[in-house]
C-alpha positions in Angstrom: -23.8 43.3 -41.2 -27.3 44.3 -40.7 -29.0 46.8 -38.3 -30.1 43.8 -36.1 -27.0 41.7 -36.4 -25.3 45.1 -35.1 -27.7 45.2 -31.9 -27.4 41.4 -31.1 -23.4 41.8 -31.1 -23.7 44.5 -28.7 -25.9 43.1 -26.6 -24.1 40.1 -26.5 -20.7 41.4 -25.3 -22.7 43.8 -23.0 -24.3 40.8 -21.4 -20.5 39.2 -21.0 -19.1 40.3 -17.7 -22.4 39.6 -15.8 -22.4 35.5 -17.2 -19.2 35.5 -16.0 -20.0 36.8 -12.6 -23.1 34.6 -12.4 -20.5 31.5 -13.4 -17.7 32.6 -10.8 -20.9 32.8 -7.9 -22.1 29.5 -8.7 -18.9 27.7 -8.4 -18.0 29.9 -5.4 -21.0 28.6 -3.7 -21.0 25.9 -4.8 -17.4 25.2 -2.9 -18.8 27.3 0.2 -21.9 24.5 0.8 -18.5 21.7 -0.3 -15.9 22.7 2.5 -18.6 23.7 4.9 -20.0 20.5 4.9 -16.6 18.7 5.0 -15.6 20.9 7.8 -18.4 19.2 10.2 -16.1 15.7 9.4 -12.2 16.9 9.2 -11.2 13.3 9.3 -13.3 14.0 5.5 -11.3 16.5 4.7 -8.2 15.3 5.7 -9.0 12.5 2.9 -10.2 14.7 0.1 -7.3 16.6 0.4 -5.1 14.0 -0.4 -6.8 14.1 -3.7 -5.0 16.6 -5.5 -4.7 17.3 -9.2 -5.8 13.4 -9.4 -8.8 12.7 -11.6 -11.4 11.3 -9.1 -13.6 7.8 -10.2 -17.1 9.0 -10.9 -17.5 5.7 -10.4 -17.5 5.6 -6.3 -19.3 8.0 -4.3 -19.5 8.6 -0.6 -22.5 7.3 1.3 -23.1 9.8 3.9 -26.1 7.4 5.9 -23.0 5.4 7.1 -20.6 7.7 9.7 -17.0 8.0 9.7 -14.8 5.0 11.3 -12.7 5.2 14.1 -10.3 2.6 14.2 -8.2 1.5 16.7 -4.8 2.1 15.1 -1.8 4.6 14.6 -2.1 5.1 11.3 -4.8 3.7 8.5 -5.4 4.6 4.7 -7.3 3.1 2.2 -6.5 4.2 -0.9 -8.9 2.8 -4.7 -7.7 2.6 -7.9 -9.9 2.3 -11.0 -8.4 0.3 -14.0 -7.3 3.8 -15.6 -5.4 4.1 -12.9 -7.2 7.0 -11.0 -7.0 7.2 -7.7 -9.5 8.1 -4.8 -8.9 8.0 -1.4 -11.3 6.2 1.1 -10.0 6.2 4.4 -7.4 8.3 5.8 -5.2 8.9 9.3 -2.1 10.2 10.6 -1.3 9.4 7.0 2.1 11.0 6.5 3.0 9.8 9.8 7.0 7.8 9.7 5.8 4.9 11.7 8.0 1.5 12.6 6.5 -0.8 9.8 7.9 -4.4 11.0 7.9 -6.8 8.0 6.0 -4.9 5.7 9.6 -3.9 4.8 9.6 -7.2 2.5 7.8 -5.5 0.2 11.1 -3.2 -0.7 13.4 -6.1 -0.4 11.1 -8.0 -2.3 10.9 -5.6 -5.0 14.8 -5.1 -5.3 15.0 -8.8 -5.2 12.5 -9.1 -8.0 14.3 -5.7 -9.8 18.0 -6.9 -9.6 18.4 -10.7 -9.1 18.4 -13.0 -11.5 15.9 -15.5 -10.8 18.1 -18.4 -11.0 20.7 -16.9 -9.3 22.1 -19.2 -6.1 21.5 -17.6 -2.9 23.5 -19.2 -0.3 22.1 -19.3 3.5 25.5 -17.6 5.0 26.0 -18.2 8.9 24.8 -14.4 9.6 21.5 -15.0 7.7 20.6 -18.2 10.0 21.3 -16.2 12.9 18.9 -13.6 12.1 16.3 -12.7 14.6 13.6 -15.7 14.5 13.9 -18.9 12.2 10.8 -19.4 10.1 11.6 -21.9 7.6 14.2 -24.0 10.1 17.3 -22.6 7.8 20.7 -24.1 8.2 24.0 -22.6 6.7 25.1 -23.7 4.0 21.9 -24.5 1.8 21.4 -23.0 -1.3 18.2 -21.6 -2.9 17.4 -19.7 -6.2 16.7 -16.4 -5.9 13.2 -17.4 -7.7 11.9 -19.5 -5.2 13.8 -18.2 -1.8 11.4 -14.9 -2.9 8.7 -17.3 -1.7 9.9 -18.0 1.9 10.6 -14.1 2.0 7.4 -12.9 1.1 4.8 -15.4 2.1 5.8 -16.7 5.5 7.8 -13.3 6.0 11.2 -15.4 6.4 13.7 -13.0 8.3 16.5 -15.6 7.2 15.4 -15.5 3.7 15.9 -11.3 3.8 19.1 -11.4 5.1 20.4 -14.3 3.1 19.5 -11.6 0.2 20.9 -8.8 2.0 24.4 -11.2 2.8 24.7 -12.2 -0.8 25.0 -8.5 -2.0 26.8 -7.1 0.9 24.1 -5.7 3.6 25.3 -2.4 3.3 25.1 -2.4 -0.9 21.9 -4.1 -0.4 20.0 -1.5 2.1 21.6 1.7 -0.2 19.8 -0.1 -3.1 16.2 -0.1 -1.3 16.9 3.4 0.1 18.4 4.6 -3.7 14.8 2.8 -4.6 12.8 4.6 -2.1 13.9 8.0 -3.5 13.6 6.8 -6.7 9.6 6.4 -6.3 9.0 9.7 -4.3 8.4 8.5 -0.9 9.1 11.1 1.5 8.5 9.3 4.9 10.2 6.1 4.1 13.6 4.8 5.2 15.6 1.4 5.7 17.7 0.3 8.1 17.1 -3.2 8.1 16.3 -5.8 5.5 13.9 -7.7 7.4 12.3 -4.8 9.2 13.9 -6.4 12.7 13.5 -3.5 15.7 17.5 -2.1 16.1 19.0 -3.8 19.4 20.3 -0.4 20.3 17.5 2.2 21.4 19.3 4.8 20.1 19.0 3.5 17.0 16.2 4.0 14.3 13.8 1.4 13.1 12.6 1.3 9.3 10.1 3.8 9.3 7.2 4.0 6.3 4.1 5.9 6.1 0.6 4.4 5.4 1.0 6.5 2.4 3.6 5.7 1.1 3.5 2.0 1.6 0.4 2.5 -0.2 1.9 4.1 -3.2 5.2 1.1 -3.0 2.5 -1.2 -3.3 0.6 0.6 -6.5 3.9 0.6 -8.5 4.7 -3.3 -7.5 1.5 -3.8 -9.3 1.6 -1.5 -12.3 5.5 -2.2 -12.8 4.9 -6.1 -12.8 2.0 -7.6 -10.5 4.7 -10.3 -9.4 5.0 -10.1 -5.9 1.6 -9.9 -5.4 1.1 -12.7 -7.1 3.2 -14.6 -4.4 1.5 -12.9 -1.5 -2.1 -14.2 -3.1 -0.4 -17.8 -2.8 -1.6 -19.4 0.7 1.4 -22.1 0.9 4.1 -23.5 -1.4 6.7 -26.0 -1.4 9.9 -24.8 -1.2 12.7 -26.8 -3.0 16.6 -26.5 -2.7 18.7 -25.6 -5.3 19.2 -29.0 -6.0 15.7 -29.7 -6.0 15.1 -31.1 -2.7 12.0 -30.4 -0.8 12.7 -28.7 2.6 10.0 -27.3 3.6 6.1 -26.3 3.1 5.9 -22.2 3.2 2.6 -21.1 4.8 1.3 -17.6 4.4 1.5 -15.3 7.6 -1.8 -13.5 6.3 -4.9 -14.9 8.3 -7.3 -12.7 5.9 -6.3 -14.1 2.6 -8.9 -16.7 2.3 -11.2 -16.8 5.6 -12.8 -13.1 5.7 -16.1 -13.5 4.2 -15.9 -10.5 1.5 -17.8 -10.4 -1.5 -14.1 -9.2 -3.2 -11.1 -11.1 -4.0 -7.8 -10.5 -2.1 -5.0 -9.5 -4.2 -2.5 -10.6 -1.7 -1.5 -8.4 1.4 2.1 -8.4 4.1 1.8 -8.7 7.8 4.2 -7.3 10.1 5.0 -7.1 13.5 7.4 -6.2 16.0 7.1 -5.0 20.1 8.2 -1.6 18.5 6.0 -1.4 15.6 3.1 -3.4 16.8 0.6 -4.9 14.4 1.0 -3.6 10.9 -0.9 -5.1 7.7 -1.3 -4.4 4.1 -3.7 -6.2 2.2 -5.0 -5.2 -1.6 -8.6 -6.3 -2.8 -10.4 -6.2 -5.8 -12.5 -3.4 -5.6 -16.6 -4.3 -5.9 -17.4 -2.8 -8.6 -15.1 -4.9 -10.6 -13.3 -2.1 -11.8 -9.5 -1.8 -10.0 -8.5 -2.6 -6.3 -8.4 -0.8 -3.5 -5.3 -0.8 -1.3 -5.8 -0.8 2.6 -2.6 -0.8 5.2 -2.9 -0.3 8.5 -0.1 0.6 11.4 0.8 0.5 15.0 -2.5 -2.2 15.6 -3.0 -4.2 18.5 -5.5 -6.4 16.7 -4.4 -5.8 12.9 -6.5 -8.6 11.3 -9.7 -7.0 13.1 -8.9 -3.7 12.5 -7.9 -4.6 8.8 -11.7 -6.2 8.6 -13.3 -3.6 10.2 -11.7 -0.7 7.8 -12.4 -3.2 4.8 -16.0 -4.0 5.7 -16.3 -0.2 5.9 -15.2 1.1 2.7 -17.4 -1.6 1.3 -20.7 0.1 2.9 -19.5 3.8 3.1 -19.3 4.1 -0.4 -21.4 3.2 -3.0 -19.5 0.8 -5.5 -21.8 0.9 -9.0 -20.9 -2.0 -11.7 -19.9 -1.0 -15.0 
């Protein structure tokens, strides 16, 4: 090694400790002029926290000219996932909150419906399934349906019949331990079942099915990624039902006023309504996201207006964030 090498090695490590210093100042600052800005806008921070260890989309970025929504509801969050799957969220509050979720429930039975039936397996409409709270679909007991196609009058008109006919032909009590056993199974923390159709309990003392607008949001990014099925049924505006034996009974029309008349530049992925006096107005609805790259999911709780609210917290995302194409 020669004289000069010698000096540039020991200058070198000598200079060391201070780069790392200057490093460690930087991103200390850097993080200062971060959560000091946030901390003007907590409802911000409230959503960046929810971040985590997840990788973040470089792809979407927060437009600061538009200000933060207030919307009229118990509970909101928008979450987007890019076609890696990374996840960023848009919109958050009273997130984690256990909130009575109505019919959005339909999404669980749906999903151990889709997970555990076979699809031409012959549900029978049993005299406690007709008597279920509200009739949509005009039931009677004694028809038969498969499984494939009752998942239609389930999901798209929100059939409570069609839920408990599922429920009955299990055993109710084997078939809410299966979307509970399910709802541990996937993580979420605020989410519990007492009801297959997400009906509020006749007794007060009793507790409804209660959901977060997080977790419903995370239920509904494994339906897609485990098998975009059900989605695929809520996209559908109306179908003919048949019998088991082929009949036509009746046409199924969707419950979701937002799948077709809403006037975004995105498609809708499909989305559940629900409501109860308990719950109030609750919606989930999943859209393409803009950029053409993923969807974003949106589900909103405790609503009075929960198709307005749904369009204002949609039209929102779209303008406070700016959505580049690939």
């Amino acid at each position: 090694m020669t004289k000069n090498t010698k000096y540039f090695a020991a200058a070198f490590l000598l200079s060391m400790p201070l780069w790392v210093g200057l490093n460690l100042f930087s991103q200390n600052l850097e993080n200062t002029f971060f959560l000091s800005a946030l901390s003007s806008h907590p409802e911000v921070l409230a959503a960046q926290t929810l971040q985590g260890n997840v990788t973040r989309p470089r792809l979407v970025s927060r437009n600061t000219e538009v200000p933060y929504l207030n919307l009229g509801t118990k509970a909101a969050f928008s979450l987007y996932v890019d076609e890696r799957g990374r996840t960023k969220v848009l919109y958050a509050k009273n997130q984690e909150q256990p909130l009575p979720i109505a019919s959005l429930t339909k999404l669980m039975t749906g999903y151990v419906v889709s997970k555990y039936f076979p699809s031409e397996e012959i549900i029978p409409l049993a005299k406690e399934a007709v008597q279920k709270e509200e009739n949509t679909g005009n039931f009677k007991i004694g028809e038969t349906f498969f499984a494939k196609d009752l998942l239609y009058s389930l999901l798209v008109e929100s059939s409570n019949d069609a839920a408990a006919a599922f429920a009955q032909s299990w055993g109710r009590e084997v078939f809410l331990n299966a979307m509970n056993e399910e709802t541990r199974n996937l993580g979420l923390k605020h989410t519990s079942f007492a009801d297959e159709a997400g009906v509020d309990p006749s007794n007060p003392d009793e507790l409804p099915n209660l959901a977060s607008a997080e977790d419903l949001s995370m239920l509904s990014k494994h339906l897609l990624e485990s098998g975009p099925h059900i989605f695929e049924i809520l996209a559908i505006p109306s179908v003919i039902l048949r019998t088991s034996e082929n009949k036509i009974h009746h046409v199924v029309k969707t419950t979701n006023e937002l799948l077709t008349s809403n006037g975004w530049p995105a498609k809708v992925l499909g989305g559940k309504t629900g409501w109860t006096p308990l719950a109030q107005g609750c919606l989930l609805l999943i859209l393409e996201a803009p950029n053409k790259n993923g969807y974003i999911i949106n589900v909103i709780l405790g609503a009075e207006d929960r198709f307005g609210q749904m369009k204002n917290l949609v039209d929102w995302t779209f303008k406070a964030y700016e959505w580049k194409s690939l």
